[in-house]
C-alpha positions in Angstrom: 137.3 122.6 87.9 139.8 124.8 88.5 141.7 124.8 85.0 138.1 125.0 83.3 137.4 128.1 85.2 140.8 129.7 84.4 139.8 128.8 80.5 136.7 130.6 80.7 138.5 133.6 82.2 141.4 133.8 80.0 139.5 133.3 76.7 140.0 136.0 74.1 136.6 137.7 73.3 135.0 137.2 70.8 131.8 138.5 68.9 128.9 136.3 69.4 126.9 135.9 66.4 122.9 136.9 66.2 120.8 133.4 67.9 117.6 133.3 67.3 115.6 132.4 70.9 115.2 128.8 71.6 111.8 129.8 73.0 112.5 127.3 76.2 112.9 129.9 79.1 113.1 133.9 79.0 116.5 135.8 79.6 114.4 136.5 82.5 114.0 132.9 84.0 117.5 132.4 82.9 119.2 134.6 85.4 116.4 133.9 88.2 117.9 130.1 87.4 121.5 130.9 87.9 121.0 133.3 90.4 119.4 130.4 92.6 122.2 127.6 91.5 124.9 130.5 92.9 123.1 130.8 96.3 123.3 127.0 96.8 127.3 126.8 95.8 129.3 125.3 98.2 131.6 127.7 100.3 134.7 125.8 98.9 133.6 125.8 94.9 132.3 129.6 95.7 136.2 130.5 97.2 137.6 129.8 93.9 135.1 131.1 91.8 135.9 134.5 93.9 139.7 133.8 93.5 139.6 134.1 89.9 137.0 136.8 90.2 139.8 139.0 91.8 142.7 138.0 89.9 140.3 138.6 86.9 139.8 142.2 88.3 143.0 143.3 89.1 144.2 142.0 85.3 141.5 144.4 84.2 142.6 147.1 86.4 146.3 147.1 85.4 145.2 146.8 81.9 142.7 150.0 82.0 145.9 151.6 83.8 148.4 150.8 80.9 145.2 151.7 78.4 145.2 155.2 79.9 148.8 155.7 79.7 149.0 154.5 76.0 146.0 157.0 75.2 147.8 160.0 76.8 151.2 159.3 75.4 149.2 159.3 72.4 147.7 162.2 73.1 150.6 164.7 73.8 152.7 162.5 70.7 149.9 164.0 68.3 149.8 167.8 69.8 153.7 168.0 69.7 153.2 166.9 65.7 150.5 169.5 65.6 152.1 171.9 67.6 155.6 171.1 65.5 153.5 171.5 62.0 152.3 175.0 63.0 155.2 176.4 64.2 157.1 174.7 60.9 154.2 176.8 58.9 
């Protein structure tokens, strides 16, 4: 279970294409469903679902951190150009 879990969580994303509603139970029912099946999980299957969970969020975190630096080195790359062109002017 383990390695199918770390699949799911290390997938690349990918668009989903349009489906049209099977008609057999709402979005609604759907999460009511799930949200039942999670309250029964065993404390030892819920542990490593909560493992990934936080190795999943502090991936994320470290990404959006090296995001933001990216973006700003960006940032002050394209004002020195700008900067650099008007003074050149």
């Amino acid at each position: 279970i383990v390695q199918s879990v770390e699949a799911i969580l290390c997938k690349p994303q990918q668009k989903r294409r349009h489906r049209k509603s099977h008609g057999r139970i709402s979005f609604g029912d759907l999460a009511r469903t799930i949200a039942d099946a999670w309250k029964t999980v065993s404390p030892k299957a819920r542990a490593i679902f909560d493992h990934y969970a936080e190795r999943d969020s502090m991936r994320y975190k470290r990404e959006l951190k090296q995001w933001k630096e990216r973006k700003e080195m960006e940032l002050e790359a394209s004002t020195m150009v700008k900067h650099s062109n008007f003074m050149n002017n």
